[in-house]
ZALUMDREN-170148 format. One record per residue (C-alpha): residue number from 1; residue in one letter; x, y, z. Coordinates in steps of 0.2 Angstrom, whole numbers. Each point is the difference from the previous one (the first is absolute). Layout:
N
n|res|X|Y|Z
NUM|A|X|Y|Z
...
***
This chain:
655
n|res|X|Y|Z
1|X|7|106|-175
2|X|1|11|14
3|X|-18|8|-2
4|X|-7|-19|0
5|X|8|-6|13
6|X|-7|14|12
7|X|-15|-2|-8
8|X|-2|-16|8
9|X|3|8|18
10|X|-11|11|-1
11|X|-16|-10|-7
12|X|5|-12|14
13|X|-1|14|13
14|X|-18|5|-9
15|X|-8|-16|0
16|X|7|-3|19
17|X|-10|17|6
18|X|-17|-2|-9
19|X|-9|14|7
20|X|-17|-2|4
21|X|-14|12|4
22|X|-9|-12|12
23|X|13|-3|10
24|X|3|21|3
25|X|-20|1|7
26|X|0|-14|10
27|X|18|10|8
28|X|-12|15|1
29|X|-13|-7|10
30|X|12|-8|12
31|X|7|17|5
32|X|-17|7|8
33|X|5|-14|14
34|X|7|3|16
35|X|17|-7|-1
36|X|20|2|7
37|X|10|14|-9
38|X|12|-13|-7
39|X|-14|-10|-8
40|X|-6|18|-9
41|X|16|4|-6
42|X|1|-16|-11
43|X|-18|1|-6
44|X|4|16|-7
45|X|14|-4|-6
46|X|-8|-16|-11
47|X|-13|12|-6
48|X|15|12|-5
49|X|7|-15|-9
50|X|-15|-3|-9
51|X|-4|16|-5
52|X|18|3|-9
53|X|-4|-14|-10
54|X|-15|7|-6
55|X|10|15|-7
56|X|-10|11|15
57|X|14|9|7
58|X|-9|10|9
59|X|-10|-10|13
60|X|14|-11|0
61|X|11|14|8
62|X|-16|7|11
63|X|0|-17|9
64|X|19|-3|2
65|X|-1|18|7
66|X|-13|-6|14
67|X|11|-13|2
68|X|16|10|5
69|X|-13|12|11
70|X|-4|-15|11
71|X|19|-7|0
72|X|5|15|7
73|X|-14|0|15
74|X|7|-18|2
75|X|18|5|2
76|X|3|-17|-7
77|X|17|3|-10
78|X|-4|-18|-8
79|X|-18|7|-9
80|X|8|16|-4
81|X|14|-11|-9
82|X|-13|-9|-7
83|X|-8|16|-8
84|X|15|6|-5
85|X|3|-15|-11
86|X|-19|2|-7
87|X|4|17|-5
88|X|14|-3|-9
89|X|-8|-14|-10
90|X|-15|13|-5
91|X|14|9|-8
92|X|8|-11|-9
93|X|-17|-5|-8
94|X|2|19|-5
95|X|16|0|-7
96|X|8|10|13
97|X|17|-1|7
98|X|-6|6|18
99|X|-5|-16|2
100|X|17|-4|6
101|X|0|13|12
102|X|-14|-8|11
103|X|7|-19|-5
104|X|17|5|8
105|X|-10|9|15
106|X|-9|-16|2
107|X|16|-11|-2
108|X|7|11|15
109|X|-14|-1|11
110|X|-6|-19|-4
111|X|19|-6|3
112|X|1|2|18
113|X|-15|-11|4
114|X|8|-18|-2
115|X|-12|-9|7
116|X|-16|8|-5
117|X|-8|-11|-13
118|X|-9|14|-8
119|X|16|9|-2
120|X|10|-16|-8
121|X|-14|-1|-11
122|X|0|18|-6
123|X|20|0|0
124|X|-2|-17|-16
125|X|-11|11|-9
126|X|12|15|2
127|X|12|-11|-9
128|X|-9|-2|-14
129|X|-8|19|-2
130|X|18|8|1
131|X|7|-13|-12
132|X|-13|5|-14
133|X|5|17|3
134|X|17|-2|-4
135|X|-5|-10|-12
136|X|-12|16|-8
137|X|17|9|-2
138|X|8|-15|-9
139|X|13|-1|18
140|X|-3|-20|-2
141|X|16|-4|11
142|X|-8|12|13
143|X|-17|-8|-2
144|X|9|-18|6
145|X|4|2|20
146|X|-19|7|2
147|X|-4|-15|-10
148|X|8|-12|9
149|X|-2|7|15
150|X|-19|-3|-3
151|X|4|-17|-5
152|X|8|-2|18
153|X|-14|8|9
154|X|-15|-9|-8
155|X|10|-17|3
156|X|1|4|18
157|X|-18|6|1
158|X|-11|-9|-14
159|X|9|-11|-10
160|X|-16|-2|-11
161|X|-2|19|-2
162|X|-8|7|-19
163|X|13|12|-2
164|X|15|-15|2
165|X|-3|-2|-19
166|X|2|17|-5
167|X|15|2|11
168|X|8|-15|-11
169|X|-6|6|-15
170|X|6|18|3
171|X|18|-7|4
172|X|0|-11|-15
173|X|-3|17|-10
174|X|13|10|7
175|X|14|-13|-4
176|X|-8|-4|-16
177|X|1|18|-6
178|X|19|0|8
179|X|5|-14|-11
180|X|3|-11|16
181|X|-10|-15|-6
182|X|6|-16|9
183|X|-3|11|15
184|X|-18|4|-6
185|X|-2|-21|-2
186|X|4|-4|19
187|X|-17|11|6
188|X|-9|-6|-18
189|X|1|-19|10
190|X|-7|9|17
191|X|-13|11|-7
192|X|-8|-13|-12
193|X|-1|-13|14
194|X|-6|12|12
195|X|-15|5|-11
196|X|-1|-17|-8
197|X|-1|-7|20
198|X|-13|14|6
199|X|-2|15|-10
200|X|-15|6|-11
201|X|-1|-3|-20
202|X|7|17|-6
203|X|16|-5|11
204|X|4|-16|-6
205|X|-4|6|-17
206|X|12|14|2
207|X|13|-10|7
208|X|1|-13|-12
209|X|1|14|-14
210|X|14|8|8
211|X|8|-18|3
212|X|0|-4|-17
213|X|6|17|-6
214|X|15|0|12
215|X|4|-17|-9
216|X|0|5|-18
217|X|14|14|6
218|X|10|-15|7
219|X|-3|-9|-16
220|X|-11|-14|4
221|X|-13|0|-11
222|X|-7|-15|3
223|X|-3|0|19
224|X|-5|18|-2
225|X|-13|-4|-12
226|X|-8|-13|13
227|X|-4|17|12
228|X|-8|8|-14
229|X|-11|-13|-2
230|X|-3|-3|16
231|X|-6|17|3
232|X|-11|1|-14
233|X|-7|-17|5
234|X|-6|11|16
235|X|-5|14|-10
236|X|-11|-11|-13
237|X|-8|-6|15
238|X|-6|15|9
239|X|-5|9|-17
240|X|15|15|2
241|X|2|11|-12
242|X|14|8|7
243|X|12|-15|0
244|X|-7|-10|-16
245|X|3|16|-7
246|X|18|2|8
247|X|5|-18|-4
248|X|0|1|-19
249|X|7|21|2
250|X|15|-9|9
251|X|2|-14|-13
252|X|-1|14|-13
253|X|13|11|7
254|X|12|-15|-1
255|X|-3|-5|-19
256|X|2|19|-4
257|X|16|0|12
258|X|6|-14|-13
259|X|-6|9|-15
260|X|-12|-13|-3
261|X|-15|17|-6
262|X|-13|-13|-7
263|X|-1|-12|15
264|X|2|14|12
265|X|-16|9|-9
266|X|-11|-16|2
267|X|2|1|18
268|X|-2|18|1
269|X|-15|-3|-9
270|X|-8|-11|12
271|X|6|9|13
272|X|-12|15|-5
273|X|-16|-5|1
274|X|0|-8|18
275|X|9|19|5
276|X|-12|10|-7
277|X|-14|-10|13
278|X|8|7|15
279|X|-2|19|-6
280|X|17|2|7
281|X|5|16|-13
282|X|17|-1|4
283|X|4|-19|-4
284|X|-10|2|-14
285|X|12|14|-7
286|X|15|-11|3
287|X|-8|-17|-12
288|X|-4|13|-13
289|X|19|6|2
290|X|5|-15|-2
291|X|-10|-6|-16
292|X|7|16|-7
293|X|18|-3|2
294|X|-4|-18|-8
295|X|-8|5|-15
296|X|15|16|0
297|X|11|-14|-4
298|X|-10|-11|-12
299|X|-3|16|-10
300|X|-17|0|4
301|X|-1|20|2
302|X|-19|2|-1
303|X|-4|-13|12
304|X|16|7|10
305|X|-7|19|1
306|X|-19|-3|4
307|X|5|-11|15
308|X|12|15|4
309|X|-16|11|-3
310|X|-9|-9|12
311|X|17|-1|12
312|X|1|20|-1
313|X|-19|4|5
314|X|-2|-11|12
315|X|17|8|10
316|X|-6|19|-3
317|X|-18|-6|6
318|X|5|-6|15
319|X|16|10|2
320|X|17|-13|-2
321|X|13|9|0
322|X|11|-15|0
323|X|-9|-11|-11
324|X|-1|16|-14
325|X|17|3|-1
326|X|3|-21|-5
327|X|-15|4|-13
328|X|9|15|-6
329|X|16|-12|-2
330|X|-9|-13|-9
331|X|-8|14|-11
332|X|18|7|-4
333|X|5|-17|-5
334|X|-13|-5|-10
335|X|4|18|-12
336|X|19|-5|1
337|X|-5|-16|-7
338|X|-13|8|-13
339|X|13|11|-7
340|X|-8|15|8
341|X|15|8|9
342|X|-6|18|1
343|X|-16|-7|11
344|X|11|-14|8
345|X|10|16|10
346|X|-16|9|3
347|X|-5|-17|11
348|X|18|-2|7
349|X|0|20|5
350|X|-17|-4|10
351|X|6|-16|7
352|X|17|9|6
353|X|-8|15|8
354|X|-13|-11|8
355|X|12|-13|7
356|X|12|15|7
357|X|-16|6|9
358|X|-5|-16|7
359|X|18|-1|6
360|X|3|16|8
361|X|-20|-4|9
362|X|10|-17|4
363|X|16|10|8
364|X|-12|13|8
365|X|-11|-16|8
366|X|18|-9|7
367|X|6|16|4
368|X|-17|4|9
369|X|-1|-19|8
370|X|19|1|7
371|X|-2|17|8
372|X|-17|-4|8
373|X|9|-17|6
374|X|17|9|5
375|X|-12|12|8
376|X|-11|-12|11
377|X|17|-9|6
378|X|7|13|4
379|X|-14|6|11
380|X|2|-17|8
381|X|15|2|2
382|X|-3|18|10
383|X|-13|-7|8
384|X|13|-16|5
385|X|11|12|9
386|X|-14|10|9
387|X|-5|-19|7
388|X|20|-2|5
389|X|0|16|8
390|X|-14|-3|11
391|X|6|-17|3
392|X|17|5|8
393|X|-11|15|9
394|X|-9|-15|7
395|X|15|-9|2
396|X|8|12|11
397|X|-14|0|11
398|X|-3|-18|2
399|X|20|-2|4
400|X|-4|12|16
401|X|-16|-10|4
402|X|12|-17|-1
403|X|12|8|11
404|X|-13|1|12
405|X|-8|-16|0
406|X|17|-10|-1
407|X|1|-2|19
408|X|-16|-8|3
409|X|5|-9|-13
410|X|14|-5|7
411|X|-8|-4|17
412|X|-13|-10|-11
413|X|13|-10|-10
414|X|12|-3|17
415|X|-16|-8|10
416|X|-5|-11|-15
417|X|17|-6|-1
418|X|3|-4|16
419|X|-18|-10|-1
420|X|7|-10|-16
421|X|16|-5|8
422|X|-10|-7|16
423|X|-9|-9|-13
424|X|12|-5|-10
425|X|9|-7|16
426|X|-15|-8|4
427|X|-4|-9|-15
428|X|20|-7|0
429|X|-5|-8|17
430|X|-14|-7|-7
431|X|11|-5|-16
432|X|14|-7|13
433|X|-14|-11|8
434|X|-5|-7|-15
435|X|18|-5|-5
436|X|0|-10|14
437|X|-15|-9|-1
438|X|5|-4|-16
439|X|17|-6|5
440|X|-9|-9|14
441|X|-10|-7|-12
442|X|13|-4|-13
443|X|9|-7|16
444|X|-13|-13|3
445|X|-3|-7|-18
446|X|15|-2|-1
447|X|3|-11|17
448|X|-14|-6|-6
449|X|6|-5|-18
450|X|16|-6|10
451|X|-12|-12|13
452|X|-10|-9|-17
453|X|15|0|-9
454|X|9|-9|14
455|X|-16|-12|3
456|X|0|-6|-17
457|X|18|-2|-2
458|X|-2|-10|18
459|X|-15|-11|-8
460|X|11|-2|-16
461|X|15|-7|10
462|X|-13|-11|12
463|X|-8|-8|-15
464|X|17|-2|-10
465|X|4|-8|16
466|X|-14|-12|4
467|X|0|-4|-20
468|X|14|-4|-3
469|X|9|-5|17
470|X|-13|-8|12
471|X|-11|-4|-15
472|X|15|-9|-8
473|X|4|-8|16
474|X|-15|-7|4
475|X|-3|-7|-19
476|X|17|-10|3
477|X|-5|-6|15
478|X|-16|-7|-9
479|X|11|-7|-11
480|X|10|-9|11
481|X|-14|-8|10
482|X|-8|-5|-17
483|X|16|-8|-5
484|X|2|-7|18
485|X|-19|-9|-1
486|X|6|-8|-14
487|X|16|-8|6
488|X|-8|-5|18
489|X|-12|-13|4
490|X|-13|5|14
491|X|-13|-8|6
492|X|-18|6|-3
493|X|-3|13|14
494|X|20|9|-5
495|X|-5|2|-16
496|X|-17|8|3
497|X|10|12|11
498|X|12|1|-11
499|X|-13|5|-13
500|X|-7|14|12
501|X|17|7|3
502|X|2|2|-18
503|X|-17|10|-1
504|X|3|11|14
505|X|16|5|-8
506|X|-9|3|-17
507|X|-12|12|9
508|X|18|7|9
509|X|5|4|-18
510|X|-16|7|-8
511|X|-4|11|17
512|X|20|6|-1
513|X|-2|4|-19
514|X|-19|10|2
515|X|9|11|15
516|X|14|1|-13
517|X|-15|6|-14
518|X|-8|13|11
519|X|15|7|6
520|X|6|4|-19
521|X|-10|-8|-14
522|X|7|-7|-13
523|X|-14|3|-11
524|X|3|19|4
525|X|18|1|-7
526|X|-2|-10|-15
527|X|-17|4|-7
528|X|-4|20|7
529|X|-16|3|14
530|X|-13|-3|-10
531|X|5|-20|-1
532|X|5|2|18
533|X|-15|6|7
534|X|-12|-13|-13
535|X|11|-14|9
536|X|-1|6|18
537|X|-20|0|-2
538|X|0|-17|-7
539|X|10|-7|14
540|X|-13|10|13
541|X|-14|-9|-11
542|X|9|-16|1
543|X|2|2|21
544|X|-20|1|1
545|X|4|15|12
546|X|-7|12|-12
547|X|-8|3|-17
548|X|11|13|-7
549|X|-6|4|-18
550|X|13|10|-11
551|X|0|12|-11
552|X|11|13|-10
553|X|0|12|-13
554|X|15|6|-10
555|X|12|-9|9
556|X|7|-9|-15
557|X|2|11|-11
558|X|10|14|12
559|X|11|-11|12
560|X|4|8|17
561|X|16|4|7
562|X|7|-14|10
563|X|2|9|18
564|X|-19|7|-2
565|X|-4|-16|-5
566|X|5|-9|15
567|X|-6|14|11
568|X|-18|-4|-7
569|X|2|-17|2
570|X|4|1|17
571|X|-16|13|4
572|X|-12|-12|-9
573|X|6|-14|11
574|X|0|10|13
575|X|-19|5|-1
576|X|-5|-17|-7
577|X|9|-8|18
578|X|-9|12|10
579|X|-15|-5|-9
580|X|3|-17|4
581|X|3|2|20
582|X|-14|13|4
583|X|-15|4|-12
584|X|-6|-18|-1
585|X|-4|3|-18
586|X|-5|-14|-13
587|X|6|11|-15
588|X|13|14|-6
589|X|3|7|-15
590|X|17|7|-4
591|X|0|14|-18
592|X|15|7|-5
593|X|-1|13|-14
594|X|14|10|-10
595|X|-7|12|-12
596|X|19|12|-6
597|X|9|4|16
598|X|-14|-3|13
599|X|-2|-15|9
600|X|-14|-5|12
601|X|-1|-15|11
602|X|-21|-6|7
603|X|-1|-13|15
604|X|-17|-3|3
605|X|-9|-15|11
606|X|-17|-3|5
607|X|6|0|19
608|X|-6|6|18
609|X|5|17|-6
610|X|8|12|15
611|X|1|17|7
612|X|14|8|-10
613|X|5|13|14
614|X|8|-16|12
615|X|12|1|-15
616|X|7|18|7
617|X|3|-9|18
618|X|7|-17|-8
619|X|19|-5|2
620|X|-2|-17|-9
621|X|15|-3|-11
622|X|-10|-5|-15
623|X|-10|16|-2
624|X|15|10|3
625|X|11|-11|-12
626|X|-14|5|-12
627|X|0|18|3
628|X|20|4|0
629|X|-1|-10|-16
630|X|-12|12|-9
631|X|9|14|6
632|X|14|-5|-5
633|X|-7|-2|-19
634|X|-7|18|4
635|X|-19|-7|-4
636|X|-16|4|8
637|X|-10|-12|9
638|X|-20|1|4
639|X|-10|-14|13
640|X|-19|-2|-2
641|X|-7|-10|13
642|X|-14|-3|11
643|X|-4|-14|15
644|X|-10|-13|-12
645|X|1|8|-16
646|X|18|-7|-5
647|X|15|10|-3
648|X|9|8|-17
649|X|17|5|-1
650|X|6|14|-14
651|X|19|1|-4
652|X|5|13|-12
653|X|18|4|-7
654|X|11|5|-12
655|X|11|-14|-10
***
């Protein structure tokens, strides 16, 4: 299962490159043009990465070579970083461990550049490259930092990067092969919606198959089987081989995992035709393997040894070291099973002494990979103390340089102190100031609050006063008279005087209780402003003095405090007054609206209109009575007004 698995990685990583020869002539042309160094270490280094993929080694190497020539002029330690990185992946297309050597170097140089994108860049694919090889020596614990280290650096830098999937897929490899399968599930989730969001086909693909087989471990057939499906879905649509095939080798190995031969053969069979169209010798090998081993245990020995026939020549044609020793296995198995023992040990002699080769090739490649790492870290590390050496060399020196300069310093600092302190005295005078103009301020609202708050409780008084004691008075004194005309007989002329006593005292009473009105409206206690001020305009209707028309605007439905109210009141009779006595107006119009906390109070009239700057000289006690009163409600008030053209008055507050 193993074998599969990375099989998926790296037909992935294949389908992701797709060289193209086009591609490499265009490169070509563009590097007869005159352009910066930095720009011609990257087109040759493209064309390097081209060329590798083409199987030409050669070329590939004679550009990256240029490449590193013009780094060097550069003395750019971020390109040579760069190339360095490049190099290293030219080996490892060859199957050498050096590349590790010119990763690590790469590592080391790219590392110190924090905030050089190109160098981010190159550090997330250093993850990755190091990773596999770790991963080449079967060190998959190794493999995982660089891996997620890659994973950190591309989220930090492209978040939509084509090599995120490999990343996750590599990672779900490792702990697969390590047995750590609820730990493979968490980055099967990631990896599947990361390439079902953004990446290409062969991604999704690749990470629903590894999705569904990280789920059969876990024993969850079912939801396992949706991933299967899903990825063949995508690989029916797009006519690939590689996974159509794949699909029905996984569903195979499964059924023979459960020694279920005959169904495991019918998938292995359909499985055959669709590998043999992608030419891929090495796949190829491992269906025919497999088609082997199930007809080994149906007892289907003919069948069973030509597919091992065709295994076996196919792996000395193209050289398959590991995939002829599992033929020789299978071969040895199918003579155990015939009966033929003598042949049986022959195949397991040739399958031992092959699999001891390929293991001590396998110690001498980690043994190679560790010591070409421990090799390149420690020459970072010898370079490290080279750089610390030289820092405290520089160190020392710059503590002699400080000595020197700490007396201007000094001076400096001293001077700029003593400004700041002037300044900060300064702005505390100014601060001190403004506190008292505010407490002066303060001070005046609130002998002003205390002067209104006086004056109405004074009206209040005088009305309950007039009301109820002169106003009662007179009214029994009425009475009295009335019952007094009754019980006297008086001629004709005493009892029309009589009578015009009577009515003088009646206009007594109804001038004593409109004085009582105005001075604290009845109407304004009981039934809120709104009322109030409907009632006061009426009554200025009724009197013939003005036409007052009245309107308001959420009055109702938000009812307003009673000491703002009354202040209102008082500034809308106030202005309608002064209406009256001097701009010889026909018609007013009084608006108030409250929309949420705002309230805003319109006096207009059709008036003689007047020059608003008399009002800056004017002592009257009605406009000043108008002013203390919006000041004390802490609202704003704005006068439009011209000789002839009327005038409009514009109260706005807070209530």
């Amino acid at each position: 299962m193993k074998l599969i698995l990375l099989a998926i990685s790296l037909l992935c990583f294949k389908a992701l490159v797709k060289p193209q020869t086009p591609v490499i002539d265009s490169l070509r042309k563009e590097l007869s043009r005159q352009k910066a160094d930095s720009i011609k270490v990257h087109d040759r280094i493209r064309i390097s990465w081209y060329l590798i993929q083409l199987k030409d080694s050669a070329m590939a190497w004679q550009y990256i070579n240029e490449a590193d020539s013009i780094a060097d002029k550069t003395r750019n330690p971020v390109l040579k970083g760069i190339v360095y990185e490049q190099m290293g992946y030219l080996l490892n297309r060859m199957f050498s461990k050096k590349a590790v050597t010119y990763y690590m170097q790469a590592e080391s140089i790219l590392k110190n550049f924090p905030n050089s994108p190109a160098a981010r860049k190159s550090l997330a694919s250093l993850g990755l490259n190091i990773g596999i090889e770790h991963m080449n020596v079967n060190d998959e614990d190794g493999a995982l930092p660089y891996y997620f280290d890659g994973i950190k650096r591309y989220e930090a830098t492209d978040s939509m990067n084509k090599n995120l999937p490999l990343l996750y897929g590599n990672i779900i490899n490792s702990y697969y092969n390590t047995g750590k399968y609820e730990t493979a599930l968490t980055y099967c989730e990631k990896a599947y919606r990361k390439s079902m969001d953004w990446g290409n086909d062969v991604a999704k693909m690749s990470a629903a198959f590894n999705y569904g087989r990280v789920l059969v471990k876990l024993n969850q057939p079912e939801k396992a089987r949706f991933y299967f499906e899903k990825g063949k879905e995508i690989a029916d649509s797009i006519g690939d081989y590689n996974f159509q095939s794949l699909y029905y080798q996984i569903a195979g190995n499964y059924l023979y995992d459960e020694n279920k031969f005959e169904e495991a053969l019918i998938n292995f069979s359909h499985a055959l035709p669709l590998i043999k169209l992608t030419n891929i010798p090495n796949a190829i090998e491992r269906v025919y393997g497999w088609i082997a081993s199930c007809n080994i245990e149906l007892k289907n020995f003919p069948v069973a040894r030509k597919y091992l026939d065709s295994a076996y020549a196919l792996t000395k044609q193209y050289d398959y070291p590991y995939l002829l020793k599992d033929v020789y296995l299978s071969f040895y198995l199918l003579e155990k099973k015939r009966g033929s023992f003598s042949t049986a040990i022959t195949y397991l002699d040739s399958f031992t002494v092959l699999r001891d080769s390929i293991q001590h090739v396998a110690d001498g490649d980690r043994i190679e990979f560790l010591d070409a790492k421990y090799q390149a870290e420690k020459k970072e590390a010898q370079i490290n103390q080279l750089q610390s050496e030289k820092e405290i060399q520089q160190l020392k020196i710059r503590q002699k340089n400080t000595l020197n300069y700490f007396l201007i310093a000094a001076s400096v600092i001293l001077v700029l102190l003593a400004l700041l302190l002037y300044r900060n005295f300064k702005q505390k005078q100014k601060l001190h100031k403004q506190r008292i103009s505010e407490l002066e301020t303060q001070q005046q609202l609130t002998a002003t609050e205390a002067v209104l708050k006086g004056e109405e409780q004074e009206r209040t008084r005088l009305a309950k006063d007039l009301h109820d004691g002169l106003g009662g008075m007179l009214s029994g004194i009425k009475y009295s008279l009335n019952t007094m005309k009754e019980n006297q007989i008086m001629t004709p002329e005493n009892t029309q005087a009589f009578e015009r006593s009577l009515d003088m005292l009646d206009s007594s009473i109804r001038e004593m209780r409109r004085v009582a009105h105005n001075m604290m409206p009845e109407t304004l206690v009981k039934f809120g402003l709104n009322t109030a001020l409907m009632d006061f305009c009426n009554d200025i209707n009724q009197s013939g003095a003005l036409n007052v028309t009245y309107q308001s605007v959420g009055l109702d439905q938000a009812p307003v405090d009673q000491r703002i109210a009354i202040t209102i009141y008082r500034i809308v009779q106030e202005l309608i007054t002064n209406t009256m006595k001097h701009a010889a107006a026909k018609n007013a119009i009084v608006q108030v609206t409250k929309i949420n906390n705002m309230l805003s109070i319109t006096v207009e009239d059709d008036g003689k209109g007047f020059d608003t700057g008399i009002l800056k000289q004017s002592r009257g006690i009605g406009w000043s009575n108008i002013q203390n009163r919006i000041e004390f409600l802490k609202g704003k008030l704005d006068i439009n007004s011209q000789p002839g053209e009327g005038t409009s008055v514009l109260i706005e507050l807070t209530a």
